[in-house]
C-alpha positions as CSV (number, residue, x, y, z in Angstrom):
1,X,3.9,16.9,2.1
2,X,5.7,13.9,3.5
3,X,9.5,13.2,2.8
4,X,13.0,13.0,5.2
5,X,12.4,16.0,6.3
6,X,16.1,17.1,4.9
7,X,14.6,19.3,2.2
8,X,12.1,21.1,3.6
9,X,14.0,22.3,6.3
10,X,15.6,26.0,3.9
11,X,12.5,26.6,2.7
12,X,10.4,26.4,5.7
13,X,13.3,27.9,8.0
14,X,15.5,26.7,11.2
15,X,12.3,26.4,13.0
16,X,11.3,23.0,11.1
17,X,14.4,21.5,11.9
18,X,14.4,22.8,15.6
19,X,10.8,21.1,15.8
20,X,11.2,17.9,13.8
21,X,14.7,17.1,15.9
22,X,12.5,16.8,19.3
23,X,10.3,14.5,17.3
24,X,13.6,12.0,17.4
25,X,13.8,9.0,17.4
26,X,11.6,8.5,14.5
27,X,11.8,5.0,13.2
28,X,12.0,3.3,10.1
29,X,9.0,2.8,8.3
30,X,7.1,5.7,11.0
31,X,6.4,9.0,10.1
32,X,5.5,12.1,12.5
33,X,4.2,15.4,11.5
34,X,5.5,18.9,12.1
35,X,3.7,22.5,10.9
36,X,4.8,23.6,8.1
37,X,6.2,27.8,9.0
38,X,7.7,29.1,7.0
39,X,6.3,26.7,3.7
40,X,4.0,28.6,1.4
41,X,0.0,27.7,1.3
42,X,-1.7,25.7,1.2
43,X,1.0,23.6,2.3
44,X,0.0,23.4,6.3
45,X,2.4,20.2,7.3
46,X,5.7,18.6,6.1
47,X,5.4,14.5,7.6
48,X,8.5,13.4,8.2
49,X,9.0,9.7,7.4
50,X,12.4,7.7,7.5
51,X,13.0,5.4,4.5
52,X,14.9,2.2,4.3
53,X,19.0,2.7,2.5
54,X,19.1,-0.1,-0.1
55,X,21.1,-3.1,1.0
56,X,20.5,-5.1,-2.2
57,X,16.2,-5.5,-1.2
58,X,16.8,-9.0,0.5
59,X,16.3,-7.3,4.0
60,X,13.2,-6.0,3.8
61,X,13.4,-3.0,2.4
62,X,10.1,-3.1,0.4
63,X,8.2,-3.8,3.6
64,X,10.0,-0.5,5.2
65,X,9.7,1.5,2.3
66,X,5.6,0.8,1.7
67,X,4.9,1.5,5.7
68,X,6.6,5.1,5.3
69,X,4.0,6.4,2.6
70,X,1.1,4.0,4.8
71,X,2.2,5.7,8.1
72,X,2.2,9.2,5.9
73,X,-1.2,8.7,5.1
74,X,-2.3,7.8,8.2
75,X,-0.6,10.9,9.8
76,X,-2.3,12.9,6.9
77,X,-5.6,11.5,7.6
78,X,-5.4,12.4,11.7
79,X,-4.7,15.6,10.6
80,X,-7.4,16.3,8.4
81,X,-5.6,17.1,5.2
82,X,-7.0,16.2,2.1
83,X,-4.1,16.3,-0.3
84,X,0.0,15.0,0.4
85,X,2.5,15.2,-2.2
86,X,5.6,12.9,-1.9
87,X,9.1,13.1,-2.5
88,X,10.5,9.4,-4.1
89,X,11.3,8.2,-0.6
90,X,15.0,6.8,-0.1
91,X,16.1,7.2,-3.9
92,X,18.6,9.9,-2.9
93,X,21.6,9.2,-0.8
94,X,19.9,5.8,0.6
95,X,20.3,4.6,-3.1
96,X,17.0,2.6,-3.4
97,X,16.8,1.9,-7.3
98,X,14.2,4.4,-8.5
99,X,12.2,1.8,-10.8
100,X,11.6,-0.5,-7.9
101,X,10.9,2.5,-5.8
102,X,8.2,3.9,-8.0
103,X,6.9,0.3,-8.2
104,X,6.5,0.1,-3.7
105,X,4.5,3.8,-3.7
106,X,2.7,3.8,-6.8
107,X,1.5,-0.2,-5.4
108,X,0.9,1.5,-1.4
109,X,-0.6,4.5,-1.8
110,X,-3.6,3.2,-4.9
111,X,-4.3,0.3,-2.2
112,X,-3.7,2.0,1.4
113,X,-7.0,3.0,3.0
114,X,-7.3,6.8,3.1
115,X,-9.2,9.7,2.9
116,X,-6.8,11.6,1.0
117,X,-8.4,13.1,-2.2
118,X,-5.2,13.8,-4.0
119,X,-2.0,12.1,-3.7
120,X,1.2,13.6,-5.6
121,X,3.8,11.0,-6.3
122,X,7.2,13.8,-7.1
123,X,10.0,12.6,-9.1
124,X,13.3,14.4,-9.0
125,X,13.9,13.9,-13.0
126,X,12.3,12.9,-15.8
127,X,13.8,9.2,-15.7
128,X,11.8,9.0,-12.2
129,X,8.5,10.7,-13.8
130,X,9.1,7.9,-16.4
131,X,9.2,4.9,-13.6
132,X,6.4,6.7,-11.7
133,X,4.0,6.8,-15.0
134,X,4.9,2.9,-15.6
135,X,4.6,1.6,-12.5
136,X,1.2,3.8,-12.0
137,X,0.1,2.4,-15.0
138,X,1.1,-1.4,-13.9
139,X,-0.6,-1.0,-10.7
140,X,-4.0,0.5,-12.3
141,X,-3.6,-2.5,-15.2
142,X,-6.9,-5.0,-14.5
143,X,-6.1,-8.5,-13.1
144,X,-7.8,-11.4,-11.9
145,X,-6.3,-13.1,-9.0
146,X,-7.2,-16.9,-8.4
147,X,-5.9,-18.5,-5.3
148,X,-6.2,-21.4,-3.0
149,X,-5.2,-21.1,0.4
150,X,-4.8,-24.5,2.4
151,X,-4.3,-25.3,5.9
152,X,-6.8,-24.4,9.1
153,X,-8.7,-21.9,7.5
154,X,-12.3,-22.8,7.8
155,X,-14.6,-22.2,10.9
156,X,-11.8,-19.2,12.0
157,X,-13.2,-16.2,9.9
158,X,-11.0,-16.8,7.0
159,X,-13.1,-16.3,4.4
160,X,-15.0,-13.3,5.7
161,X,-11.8,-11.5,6.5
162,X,-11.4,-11.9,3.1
163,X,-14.0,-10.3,1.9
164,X,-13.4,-7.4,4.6
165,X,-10.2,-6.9,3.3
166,X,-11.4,-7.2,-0.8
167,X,-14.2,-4.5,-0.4
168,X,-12.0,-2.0,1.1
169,X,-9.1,-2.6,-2.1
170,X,-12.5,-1.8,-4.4
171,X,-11.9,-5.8,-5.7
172,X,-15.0,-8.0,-7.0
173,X,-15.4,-11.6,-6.5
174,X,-15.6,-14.3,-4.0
175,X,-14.3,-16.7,-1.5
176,X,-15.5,-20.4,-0.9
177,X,-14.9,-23.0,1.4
178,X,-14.1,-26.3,-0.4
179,X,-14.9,-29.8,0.7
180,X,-10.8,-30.4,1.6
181,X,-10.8,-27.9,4.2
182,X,-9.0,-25.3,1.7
183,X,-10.4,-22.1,0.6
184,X,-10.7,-20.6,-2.6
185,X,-10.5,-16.8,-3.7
186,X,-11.0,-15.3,-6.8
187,X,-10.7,-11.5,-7.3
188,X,-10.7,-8.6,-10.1
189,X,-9.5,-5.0,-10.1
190,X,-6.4,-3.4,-10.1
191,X,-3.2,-5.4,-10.1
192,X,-1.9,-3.9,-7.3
193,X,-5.5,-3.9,-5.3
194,X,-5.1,-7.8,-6.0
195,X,-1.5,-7.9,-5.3
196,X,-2.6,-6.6,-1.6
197,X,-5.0,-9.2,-1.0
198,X,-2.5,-12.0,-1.7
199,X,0.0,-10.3,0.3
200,X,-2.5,-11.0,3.1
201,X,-3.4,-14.3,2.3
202,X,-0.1,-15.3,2.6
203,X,1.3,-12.9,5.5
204,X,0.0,-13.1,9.5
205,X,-2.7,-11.4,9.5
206,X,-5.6,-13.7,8.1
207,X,-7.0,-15.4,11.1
208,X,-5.6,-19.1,11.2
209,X,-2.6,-20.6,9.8
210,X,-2.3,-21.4,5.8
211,X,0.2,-23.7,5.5
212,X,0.4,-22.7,1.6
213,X,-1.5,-20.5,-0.7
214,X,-0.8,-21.6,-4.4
215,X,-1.9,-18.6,-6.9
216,X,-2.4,-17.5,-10.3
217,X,-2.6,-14.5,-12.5
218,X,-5.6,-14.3,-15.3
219,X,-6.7,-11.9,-17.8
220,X,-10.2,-9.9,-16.2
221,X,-13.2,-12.1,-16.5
222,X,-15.5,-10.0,-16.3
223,X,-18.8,-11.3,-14.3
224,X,-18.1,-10.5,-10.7
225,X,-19.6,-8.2,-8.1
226,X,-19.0,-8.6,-5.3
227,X,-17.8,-10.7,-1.5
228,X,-21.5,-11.3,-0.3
229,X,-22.8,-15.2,0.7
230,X,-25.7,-14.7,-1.9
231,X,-23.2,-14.4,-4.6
232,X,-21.3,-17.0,-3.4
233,X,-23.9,-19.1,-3.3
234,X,-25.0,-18.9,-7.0
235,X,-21.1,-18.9,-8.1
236,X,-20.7,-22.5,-6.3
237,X,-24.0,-23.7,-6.8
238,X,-23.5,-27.1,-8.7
C-alpha cells in the first residue's frame, strides 16, 4: 500500500503514526516504508510517499508527482512485496486535478521498472475510476514514436543507451547514426512506454548533449523487433 500516510493511520492504530513520524523528514517525490500493525492481511506495509499540492502544474508538479509512485515501487521491490495498491496521490486537500493525476500514475507505474506483479491504481469515486480507466487505456493505446535527436550524440553511447532504455519499456525498433552527426529513433509499443523514451531523449540523462530532438507521433507500423546492430543494419541498408 503506498499513499500520505494520513489514512492509514485509524485503521492500522497510533502505532503507524508513532513509527512513520520518526521517518520525518520525508521529501517530496521520496517515499519510506513502515509495517503495517494493526492493517489486515495480507497487507504487510503502508509506503509513505509525499505528493506535490497543485500550484497551477507550471512548477513541476508532474515530475514530483511520477517520482512518488517510482520511489513506491522501488521501496516495494526492496521489500520483496509483490503487489501495492495506491491511493490517487495529492488529489485530496493538495488539489492536483484528478484527470491529469490519473494521466502521471497510470503513464509511471506501466513504464517504471519493477517487479511488482500487481499494481492497484484506487480512486476515491467513480469520476476518478472513470479518469483512471481513460488514462489506462491512453497509456496502453499503440504508438509509434519517430524522432531525431541532433547535437554531440555519436561516438558517446547515445544510441546504445537508447536501446538499453527501449528494451526495458518492452518497445521495438531502432536507432541509427546518420551521416550529419544526428541520430535517428524509431519506436513502437505503448504510448506511454514511448512517451518515456522521449522523455529521455530530451532530459539529462542520455550521454552527450542534444541540442534539439524534433519528434513525431505515427499510427503502429507494424515490422519491428527489436534494438539489436543486425536489425539495424538491414533497416538502413541502402
Amino acid at each position: 500500500m503506498a499513499g500520505s500516510g494520513l489514512a492509514e493511520c485509524g485503521a492500522a492504530g497510533p502505532e503507524l503514526a508513532e513509527t512513520a513520524g520518526a521517518l520525518a523528514p520525508c521529501r517530496p517525490g521520496d517515499a519510506k516504508a513502515t509495517p503495517a500493525f494493526r492493517l489486515d492481511p495480507p497487507v504487510r506495509y503502508v509506503i509513505h510517499t509525499v505528493g506535490p499540492a497543485w500550484k497551477g502544474g507550471g512548477r513541476g508538479e508532474a515530475a514530483v508527482l511520477a517520482s512518488c509512485y517510482r520511489r513506491s515501487l522501488e521501496v516495494a521491490d526492496e521489500l520483496g512485496a509483490r503487489s501495492v495498491a495506491f491511493p490517487a496521490i495529492s488529489t485530496g486537500i493538495y488539489g492536483y486535478p484528478v484527470p491529469e493525476a490519473a494521466r502521471v500514475a497510470t503513464a509511471t507505474v506501466t513504464t517504471a521498472p519493477t517487479r511488482i506483479e500487481l499494481i492497484r491504481l484506487v480512486a476515491f469515486d467513480r469520476s476518478g475510476r472513470d479518469a483512471l480507466a481513460a488514462a489506462l487505456a491512453a497509456a496502453q493505446a499503440p504508438a509509434r514514436l519517430v524522432a531525431r535527436a541532433t547535437g554531440h550524440v555519436q561516438g558517446v553511447g547515445f544510441r546504445a543507451s537508447v536501446q538499453d532504455r527501449a528494451v526495458p519499456l518492452g518497445l521495438v525498433g531502432y536507432a541509427a547514426n546518420l551521416p550529419d552527426g544526428s541520430v535517428d529513433v524509431v519506436a513502437e509499443g505503448p504510448k506511454s512506454a514511448c512517451e518515456a523514451l522521449l522523455d529521455y531523449l530530451q532530459g539529462d540523462d542520455a550521454p552527450g548533449w542534444s541540442t534539439q530532438v524534433i519528434h513525431s507521433w505515427e499510427p503502429p507500423h507494424g515490422g519491428l523487433t527489436g534494438f539489436d546492430r543486425r536489425l539495424l543494419r538491414a533497416l538502413t541498408a541502402g
